[in-house]
C-alpha positions in Angstrom: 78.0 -13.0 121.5 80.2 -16.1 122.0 83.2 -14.6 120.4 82.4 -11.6 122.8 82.6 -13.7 125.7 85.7 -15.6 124.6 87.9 -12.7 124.6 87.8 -12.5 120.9 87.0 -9.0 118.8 85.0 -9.1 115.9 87.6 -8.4 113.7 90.0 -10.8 115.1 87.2 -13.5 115.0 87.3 -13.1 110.9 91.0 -12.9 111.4 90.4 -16.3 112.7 88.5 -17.9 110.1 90.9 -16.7 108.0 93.5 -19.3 108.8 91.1 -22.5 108.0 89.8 -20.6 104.7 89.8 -22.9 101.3 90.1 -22.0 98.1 88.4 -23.6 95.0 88.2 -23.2 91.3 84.7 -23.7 89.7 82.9 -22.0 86.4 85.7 -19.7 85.7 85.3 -18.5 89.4 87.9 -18.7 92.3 86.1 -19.3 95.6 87.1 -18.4 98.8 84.8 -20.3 101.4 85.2 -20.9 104.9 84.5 -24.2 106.9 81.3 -24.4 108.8 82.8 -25.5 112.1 83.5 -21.9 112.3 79.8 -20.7 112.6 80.4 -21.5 116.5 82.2 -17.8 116.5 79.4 -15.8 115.8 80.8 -13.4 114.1 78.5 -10.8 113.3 79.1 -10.4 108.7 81.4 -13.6 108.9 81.1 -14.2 105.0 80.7 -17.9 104.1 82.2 -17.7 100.9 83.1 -15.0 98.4 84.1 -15.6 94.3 86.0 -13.6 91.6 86.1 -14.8 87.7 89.6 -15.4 87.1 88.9 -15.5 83.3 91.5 -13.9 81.4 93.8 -13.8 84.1 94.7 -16.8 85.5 96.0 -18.2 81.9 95.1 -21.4 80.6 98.3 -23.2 81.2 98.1 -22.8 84.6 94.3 -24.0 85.1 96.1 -27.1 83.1 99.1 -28.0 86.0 96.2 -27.6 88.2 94.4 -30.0 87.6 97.4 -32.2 86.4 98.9 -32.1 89.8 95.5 -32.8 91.6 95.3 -35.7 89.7 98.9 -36.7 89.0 99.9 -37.1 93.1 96.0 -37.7 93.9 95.6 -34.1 96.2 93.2 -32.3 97.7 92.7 -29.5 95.3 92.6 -27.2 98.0 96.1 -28.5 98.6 97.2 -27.8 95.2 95.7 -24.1 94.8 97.0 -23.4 97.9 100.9 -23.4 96.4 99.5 -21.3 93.6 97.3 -18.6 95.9 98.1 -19.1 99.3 98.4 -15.2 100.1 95.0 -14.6 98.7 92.4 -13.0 101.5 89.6 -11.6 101.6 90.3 -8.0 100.4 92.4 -9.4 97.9 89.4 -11.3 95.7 89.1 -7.6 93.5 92.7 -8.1 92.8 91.8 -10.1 90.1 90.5 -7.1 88.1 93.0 -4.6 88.4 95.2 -7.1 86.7 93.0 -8.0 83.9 92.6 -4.1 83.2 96.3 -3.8 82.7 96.6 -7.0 80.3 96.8 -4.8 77.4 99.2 -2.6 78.5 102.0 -3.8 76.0 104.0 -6.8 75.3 105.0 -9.2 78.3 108.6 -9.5 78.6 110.1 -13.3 78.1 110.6 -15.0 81.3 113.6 -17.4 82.4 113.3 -18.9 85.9 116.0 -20.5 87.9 115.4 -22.5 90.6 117.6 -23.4 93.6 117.4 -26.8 96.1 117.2 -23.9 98.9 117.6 -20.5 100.2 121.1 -21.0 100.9 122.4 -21.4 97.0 120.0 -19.1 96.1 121.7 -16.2 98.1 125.3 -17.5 97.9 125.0 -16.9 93.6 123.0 -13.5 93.9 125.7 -12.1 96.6 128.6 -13.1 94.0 127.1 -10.1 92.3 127.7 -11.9 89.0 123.7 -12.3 88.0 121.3 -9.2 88.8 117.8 -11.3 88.8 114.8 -8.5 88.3 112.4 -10.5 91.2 113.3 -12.8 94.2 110.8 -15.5 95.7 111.0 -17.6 98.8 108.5 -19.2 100.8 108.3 -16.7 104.2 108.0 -13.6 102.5 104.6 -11.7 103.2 101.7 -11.5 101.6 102.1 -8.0 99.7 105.5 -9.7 98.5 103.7 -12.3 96.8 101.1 -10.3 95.7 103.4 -8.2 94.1 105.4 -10.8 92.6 102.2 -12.7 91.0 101.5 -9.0 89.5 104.4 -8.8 88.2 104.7 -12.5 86.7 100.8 -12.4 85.2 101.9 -9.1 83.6 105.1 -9.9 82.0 106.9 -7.3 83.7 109.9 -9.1 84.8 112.2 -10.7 82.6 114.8 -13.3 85.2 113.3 -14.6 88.5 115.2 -16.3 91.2 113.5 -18.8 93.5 113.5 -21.9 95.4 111.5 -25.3 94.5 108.2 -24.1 96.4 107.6 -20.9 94.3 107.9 -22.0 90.1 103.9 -22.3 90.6 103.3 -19.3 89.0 100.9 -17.4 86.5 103.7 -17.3 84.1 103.0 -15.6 81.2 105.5 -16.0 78.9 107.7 -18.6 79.7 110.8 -19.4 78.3 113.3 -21.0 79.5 113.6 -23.2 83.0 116.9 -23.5 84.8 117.3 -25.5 87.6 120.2 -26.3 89.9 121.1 -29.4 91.1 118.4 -31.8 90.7 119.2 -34.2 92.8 119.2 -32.7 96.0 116.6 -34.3 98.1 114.7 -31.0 98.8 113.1 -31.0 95.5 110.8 -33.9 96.9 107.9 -32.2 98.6 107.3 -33.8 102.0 103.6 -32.6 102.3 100.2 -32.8 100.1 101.0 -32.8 97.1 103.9 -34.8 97.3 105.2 -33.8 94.6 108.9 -34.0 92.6 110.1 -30.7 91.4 111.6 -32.5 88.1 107.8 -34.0 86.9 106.0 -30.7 87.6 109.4 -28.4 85.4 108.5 -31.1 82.5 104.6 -30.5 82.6 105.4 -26.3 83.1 107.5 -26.8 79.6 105.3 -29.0 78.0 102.3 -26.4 79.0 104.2 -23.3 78.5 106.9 -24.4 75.6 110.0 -23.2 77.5 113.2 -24.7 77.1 114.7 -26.8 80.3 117.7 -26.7 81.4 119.3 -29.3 84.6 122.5 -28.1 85.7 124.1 -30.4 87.9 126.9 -28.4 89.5 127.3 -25.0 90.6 127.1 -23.4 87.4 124.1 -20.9 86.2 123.5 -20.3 82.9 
């Protein structure tokens, strides 16, 4: 084999492929495909592309910002799912169902999200000890982290989440009310596809989702 030859073990070679996979919504399906350049590896059961019905699951508001922001700042919707589902691999696809078996477990808690211009503010306020948030997103956490935490948001299960501008594209069930710090501060403008503002995509999350917005533009919380 090729891959064989360059040093490469099977399983890392699908490791690999991994990095350049691509995700894509179609029929009530999420797809996870790889790019063809990567047949070169020869990897003996290298899949090509794998599905999962996210019907029921991923909820209807969120298929809506979606496509909104794919056509809204004119991305790649690869681009766009990828700040939705970028820890998905390949043994997470049955994920999918183990959530949508516990969907009628009991009422979803509401949800308030507050959002900070950076990892800084957002530690600064949850060492003061004065606000006990029940979940904690940032962008380098791992994959089981966000996993979890999109469990836990599709489900209901967690009632005040802290987290910076990157991580309010969620599966949010029940959303009620938006906070968000500082508006102004320039990190709220996305420097990479989609270039988004963080203020245009908290007024589409409300419209979708009815929750209230709040800007505050000091160092206040609630």
């Amino acid at each position: 084999m090729k891959a064989l030859k360059l040093g490469v073990k099977r399983d890392e070679c699908i490791e690999t492929s991994l990095k350049a996979w691509n995700i894509f919504l179609q029929d009530g399906y999420l797809w996870l495909s790889f790019p063809s350049k990567y047949i070169d590896l020869e990897c003996k059961h290298r899949p090509s592309s794998v599905k999962e019905s996210v019907a029921g699951v991923v909820y209807e508001s969120t298929l809506s910002l979606i496509s909104w922001m794919h056509q809204r700042w004119f991305a790649s919707r690869a681009s766009v799912l990828g700040l939705f589902f970028d820890w998905i691999d390949i043994g997470d696809m049955k994920f999918f169902k183990k959530i949508k078996k516990s969907l009628s477990g009991g009422d979803a808690f509401s949800q308030t999200v507050v959002v900070f211009p950076d990892l800084w503010t957002l530690y600064n306020v949850k060492m003061s000890k004065l606000y006990h948030p029940d979940l904690i997103l940032w962008w380098w956490q791992s994959r089981s982290a966000k996993k979890k935490a999109f469990e836990k948001i599709s489900l209901g299960k967690v009632k005040t989440i802290f987290t910076t501008h990157s991580w309010v594209f969620q599966n949010w069930i029940n959303l009620q009310q938006i906070i968000v710090r500082r508006p102004h501060i320039r990190y709220y403008k996305n420097q990479q596809q989609p270039r988004y503002r963080l203020p245009d995509v908290i007024d589409k999350i409300a419209s979708l989702s009815g929750a209230k917005v709040k800007f505050i533009k000091d160092f206040r919380i609630f």
